[in-house]
C-alpha positions in Angstrom: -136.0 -62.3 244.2 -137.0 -64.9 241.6 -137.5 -61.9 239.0 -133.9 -60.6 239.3 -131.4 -61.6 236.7 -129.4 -64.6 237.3 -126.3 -62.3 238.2 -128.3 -60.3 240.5 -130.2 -63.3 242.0 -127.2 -64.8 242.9 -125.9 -62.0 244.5 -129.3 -62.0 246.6 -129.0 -65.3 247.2 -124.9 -64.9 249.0 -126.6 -62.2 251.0 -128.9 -64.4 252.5 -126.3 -66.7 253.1 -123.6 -64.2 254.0 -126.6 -63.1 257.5 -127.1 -66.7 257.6 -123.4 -67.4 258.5 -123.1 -63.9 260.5 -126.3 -64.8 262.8 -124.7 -68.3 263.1 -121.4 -67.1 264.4 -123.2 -64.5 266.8 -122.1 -62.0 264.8 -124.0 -58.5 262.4 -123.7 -56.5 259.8 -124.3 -53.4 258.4 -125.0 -52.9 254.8 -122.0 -51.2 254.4 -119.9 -54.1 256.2 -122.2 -56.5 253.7 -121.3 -54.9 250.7 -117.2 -54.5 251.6 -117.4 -58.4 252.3 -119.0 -59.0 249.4 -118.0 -56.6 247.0 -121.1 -55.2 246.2 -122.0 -52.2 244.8 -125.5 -52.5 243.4 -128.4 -51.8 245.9 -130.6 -53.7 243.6 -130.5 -56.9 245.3 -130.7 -55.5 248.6 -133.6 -54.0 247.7 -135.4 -57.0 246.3 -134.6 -58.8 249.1 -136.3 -56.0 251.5 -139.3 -55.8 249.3 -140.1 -59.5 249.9 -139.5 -59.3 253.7 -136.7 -61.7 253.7 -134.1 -59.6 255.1 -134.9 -55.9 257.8 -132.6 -53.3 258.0 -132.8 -50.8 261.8 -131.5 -47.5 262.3 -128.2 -47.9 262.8 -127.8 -50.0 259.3 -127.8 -53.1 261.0 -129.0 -56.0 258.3 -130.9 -59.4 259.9 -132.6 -62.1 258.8 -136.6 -61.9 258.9 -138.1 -65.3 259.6 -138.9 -65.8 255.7 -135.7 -64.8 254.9 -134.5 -67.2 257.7 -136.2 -69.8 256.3 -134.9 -69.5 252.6 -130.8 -69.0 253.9 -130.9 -72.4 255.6 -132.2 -74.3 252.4 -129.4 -72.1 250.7 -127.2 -73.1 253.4 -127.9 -76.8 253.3 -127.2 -77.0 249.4 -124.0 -75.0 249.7 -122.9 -77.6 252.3 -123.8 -80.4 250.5 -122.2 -79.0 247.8 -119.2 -79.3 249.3 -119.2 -82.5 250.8 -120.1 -84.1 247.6 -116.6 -82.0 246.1 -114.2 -83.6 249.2 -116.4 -86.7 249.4 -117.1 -87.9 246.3 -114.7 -85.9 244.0 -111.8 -85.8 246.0 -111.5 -82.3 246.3 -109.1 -80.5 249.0 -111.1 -79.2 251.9 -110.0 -76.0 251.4 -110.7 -75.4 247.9 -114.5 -76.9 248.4 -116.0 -73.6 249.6 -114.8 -71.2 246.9 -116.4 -74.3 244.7 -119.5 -74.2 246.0 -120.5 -70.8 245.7 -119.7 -70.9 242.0 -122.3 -74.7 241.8 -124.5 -73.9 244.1 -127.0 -71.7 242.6 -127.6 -74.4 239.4 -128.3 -77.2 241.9 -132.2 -78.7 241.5 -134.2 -79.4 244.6 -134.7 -82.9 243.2 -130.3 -82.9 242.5 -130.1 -82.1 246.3 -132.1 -85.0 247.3 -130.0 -87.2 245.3 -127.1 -85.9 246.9 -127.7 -85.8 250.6 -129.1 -89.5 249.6 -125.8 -90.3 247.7 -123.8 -89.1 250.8 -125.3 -90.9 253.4 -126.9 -88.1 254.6 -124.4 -85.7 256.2 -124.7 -83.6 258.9 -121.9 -81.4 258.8 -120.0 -80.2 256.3 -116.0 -80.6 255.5 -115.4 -77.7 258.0 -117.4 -79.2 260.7 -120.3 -76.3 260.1 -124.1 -78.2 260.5 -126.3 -78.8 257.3 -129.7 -77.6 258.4 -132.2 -79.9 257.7 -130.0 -82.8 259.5 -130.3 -83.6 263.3 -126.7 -81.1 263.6 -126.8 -78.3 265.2 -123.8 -75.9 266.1 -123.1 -77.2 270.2 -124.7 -74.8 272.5 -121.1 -75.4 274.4 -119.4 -74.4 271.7 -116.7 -71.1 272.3 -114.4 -69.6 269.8 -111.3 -69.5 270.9 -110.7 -65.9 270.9 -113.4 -65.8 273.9 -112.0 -68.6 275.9 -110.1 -67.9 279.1 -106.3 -69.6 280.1 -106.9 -73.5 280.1 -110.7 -74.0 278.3 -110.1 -77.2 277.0 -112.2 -78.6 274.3 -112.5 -80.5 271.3 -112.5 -78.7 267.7 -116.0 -78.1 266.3 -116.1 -76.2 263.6 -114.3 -73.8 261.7 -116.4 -71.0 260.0 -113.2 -69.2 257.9 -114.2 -69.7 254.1 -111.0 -68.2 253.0 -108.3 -70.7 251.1 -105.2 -69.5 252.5 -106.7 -69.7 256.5 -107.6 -72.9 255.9 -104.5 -73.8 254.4 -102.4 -72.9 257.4 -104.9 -74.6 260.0 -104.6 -77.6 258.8 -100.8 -77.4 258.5 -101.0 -76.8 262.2 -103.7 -79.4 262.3 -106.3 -77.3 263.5 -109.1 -79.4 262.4 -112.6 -80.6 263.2 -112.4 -83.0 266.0 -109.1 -82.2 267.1 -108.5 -81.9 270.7 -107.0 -78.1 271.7 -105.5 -76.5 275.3 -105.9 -72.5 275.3 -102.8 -71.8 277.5 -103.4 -68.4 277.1 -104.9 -64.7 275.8 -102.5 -62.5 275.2 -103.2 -58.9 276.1 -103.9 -55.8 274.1 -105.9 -57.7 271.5 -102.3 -60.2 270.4 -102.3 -63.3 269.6 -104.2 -66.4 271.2 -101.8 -69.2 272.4 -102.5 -72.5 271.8 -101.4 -76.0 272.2 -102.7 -79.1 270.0 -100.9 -82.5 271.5 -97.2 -81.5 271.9 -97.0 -78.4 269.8 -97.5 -74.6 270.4 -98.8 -71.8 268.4 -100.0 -68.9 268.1 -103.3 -67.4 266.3 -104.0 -63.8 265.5 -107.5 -63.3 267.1 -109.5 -62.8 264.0 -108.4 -66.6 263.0 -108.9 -67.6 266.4 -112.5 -66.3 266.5 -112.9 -68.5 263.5 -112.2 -71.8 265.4 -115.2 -73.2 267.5 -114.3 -75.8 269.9 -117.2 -77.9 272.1 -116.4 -77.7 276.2 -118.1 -80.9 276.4 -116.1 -83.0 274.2 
């Protein structure tokens, strides 16, 4: 990966983090779902990154992380996130502004710059969106549901939100969907609609790819 160009390196590198997030949520991909979410075209990339065993692909296209590969998305992982905790931390930057951010700082950040900043921030564990920094005693709560899978009544308390996109994140917390937030499922509606909710006295309702976004700990 380290002889691509720096374009094509940092497309590698959102790759890796792209599975990283995927295999965090419990989800996959296929290179053609990779490519549509990232807008790739180029196969070069891909390619590097099979040739140095970081990512496998099976026979039904299904991409995945191989433990090498594993190993380099977290560190990629913990500097993005630290990234953007320095940006709402430090520099006052909107919470939903600080991933989009990120991506574009990420890939010039040091190992020695990241030291200083986890130092300079106390150490974090999570970042703004609740999601763990790896590396840190954090770890996504082996309780933790989206709320697209929980049944009628699953209480719980707001986790982690794994939606990057400005807008979503923009309407949760006008609803005040946000990390550590206590939240009532009151129900599922059927035939795939909408997710009803209830956060202290107020109702709402969250089409079920938004919902799936929203992780909430039963044990909190």
């Amino acid at each position: 990966m380290d002889s691509l160009l720096p374009s094509a390196r940092e497309t590698a590198e959102m790759i890796l983090l792209t599975l990283a997030r995927a295999e965090e949520n419990g989800a996959t991909l296929t290179r053609d779902g990779l490519a549509r979410e990232l807008n790739v075209s180029s196969a070069l990339p891909l390619q590097s990154l099979s040739a140095e065993s970081l990512i496998a692909l099976d026979a039904t296209g299904t991409l995945s992380l191989t433990p090498a590969g594993r190993e380099r998305a977290r560190a990629l992982l913990r500097r993005h996130r630290l990234v953007e905790r320095h940006l709402t931390d430090v520099l006052g930057l909107d919470w939903t502004r600080a991933h989009e951010q990120a991506d574009q700082l990420e890939h010039t950040v040091s190992a020695a710059e990241e030291a200083a900043l986890s130092a300079q921030l106390g150490n974090p564990d999570t970042c703004p969106h609740g999601n763990p920094i790896p590396g840190t005693r954090a770890a996504a709560p082996t309780a933790a549901r989206s709320l697209a899978e929980c049944a009628a009544q699953t209480r719980g308390v707001i986790a982690r939100i794994s939606t990057e996109t400005p807008d979503a994140l923009r309407h949760l917390a006008t609803l005040g969907l946000l990390p550590n937030v206590a939240v009532v499922v009151e129900n599922q509606a059927p035939f795939g609609g909408p997710v009803l909710v209830r956060v202290g006295h107020s109702h709402y309702a969250l089409g079920r790819d938004l919902a799936a976004r929203i992780w909430i700990d039963l044990n909190r």
